[in-house]
VMD Tcl script that draws the C-alpha trace (Angstrom):
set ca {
  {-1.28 13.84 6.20}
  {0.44 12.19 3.76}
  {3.20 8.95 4.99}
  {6.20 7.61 2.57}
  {7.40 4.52 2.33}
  {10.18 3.74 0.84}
  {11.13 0.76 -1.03}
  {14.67 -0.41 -2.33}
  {13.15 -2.60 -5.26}
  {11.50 -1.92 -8.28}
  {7.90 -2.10 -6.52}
  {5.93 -3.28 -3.41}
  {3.14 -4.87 -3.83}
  {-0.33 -3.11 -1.94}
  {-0.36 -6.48 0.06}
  {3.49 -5.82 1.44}
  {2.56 -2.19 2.05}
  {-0.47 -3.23 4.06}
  {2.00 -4.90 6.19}
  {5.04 -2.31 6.10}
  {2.64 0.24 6.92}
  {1.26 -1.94 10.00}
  {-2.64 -1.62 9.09}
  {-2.12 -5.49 8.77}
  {0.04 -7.92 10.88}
  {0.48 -10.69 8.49}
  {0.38 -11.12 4.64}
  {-2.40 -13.91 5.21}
  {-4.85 -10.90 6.01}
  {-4.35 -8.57 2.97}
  {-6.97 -11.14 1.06}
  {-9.93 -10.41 4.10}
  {-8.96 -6.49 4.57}
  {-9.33 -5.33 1.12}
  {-12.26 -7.35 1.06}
  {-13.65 -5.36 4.12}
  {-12.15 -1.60 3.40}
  {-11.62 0.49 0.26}
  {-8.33 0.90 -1.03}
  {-7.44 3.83 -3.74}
  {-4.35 3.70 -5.63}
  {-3.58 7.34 -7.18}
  {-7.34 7.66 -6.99}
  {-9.00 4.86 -8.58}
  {-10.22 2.00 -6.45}
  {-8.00 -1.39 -6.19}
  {-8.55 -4.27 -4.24}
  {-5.81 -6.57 -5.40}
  {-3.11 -7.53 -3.20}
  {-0.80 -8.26 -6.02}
  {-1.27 -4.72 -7.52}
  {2.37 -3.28 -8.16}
  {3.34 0.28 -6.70}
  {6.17 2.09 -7.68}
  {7.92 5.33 -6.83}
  {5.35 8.40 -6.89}
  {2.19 5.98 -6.64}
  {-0.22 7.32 -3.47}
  {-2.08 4.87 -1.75}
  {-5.63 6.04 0.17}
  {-6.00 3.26 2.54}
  {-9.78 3.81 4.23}
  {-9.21 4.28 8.07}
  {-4.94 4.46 7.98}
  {-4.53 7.23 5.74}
  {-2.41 8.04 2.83}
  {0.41 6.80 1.77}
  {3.54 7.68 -0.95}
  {5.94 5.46 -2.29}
  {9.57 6.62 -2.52}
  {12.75 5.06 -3.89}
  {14.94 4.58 -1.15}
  {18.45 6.04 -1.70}
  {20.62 2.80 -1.20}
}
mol new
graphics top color blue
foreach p $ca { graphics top sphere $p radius 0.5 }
foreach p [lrange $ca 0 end-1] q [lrange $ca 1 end] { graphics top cylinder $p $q radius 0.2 }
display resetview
């Protein structure tokens, strides 16, 4: 099952989406969670927090699921 968030900016970064997605409670603990669980972004492995995601990227998150990003319509 796939889940979309949407963003109103350009991008999100995968550290914000941790958090907007509630897998993490605080941006502090994007560093130690993608340390400790594998992250895909549109299938290739990333671990950093800073990684830009855009409209149409899908984000694998190991033990939340999967996520889309979508332009909100603002």
């Amino acid at each position: 099952m796939e889940n979309t968030i949407e963003i109103t900016k350009e991008y999100i970064t995968l550290g914000q989406l941790l958090k907007e997605a509630g897998v993490i409670d605080t941006g502090g603990m994007a560093k130690i969670f993608l340390l400790e669980y594998t992250v895909f972004v549109n299938k290739e492995q990333d671990q950093r927090r800073g990684r830009k995601l855009y409209p149409g990227d899908v984000v694998e998150i190991e033990g939340a699921g999967v996520f889309e990003i979508a332009s909100s319509s603002n």
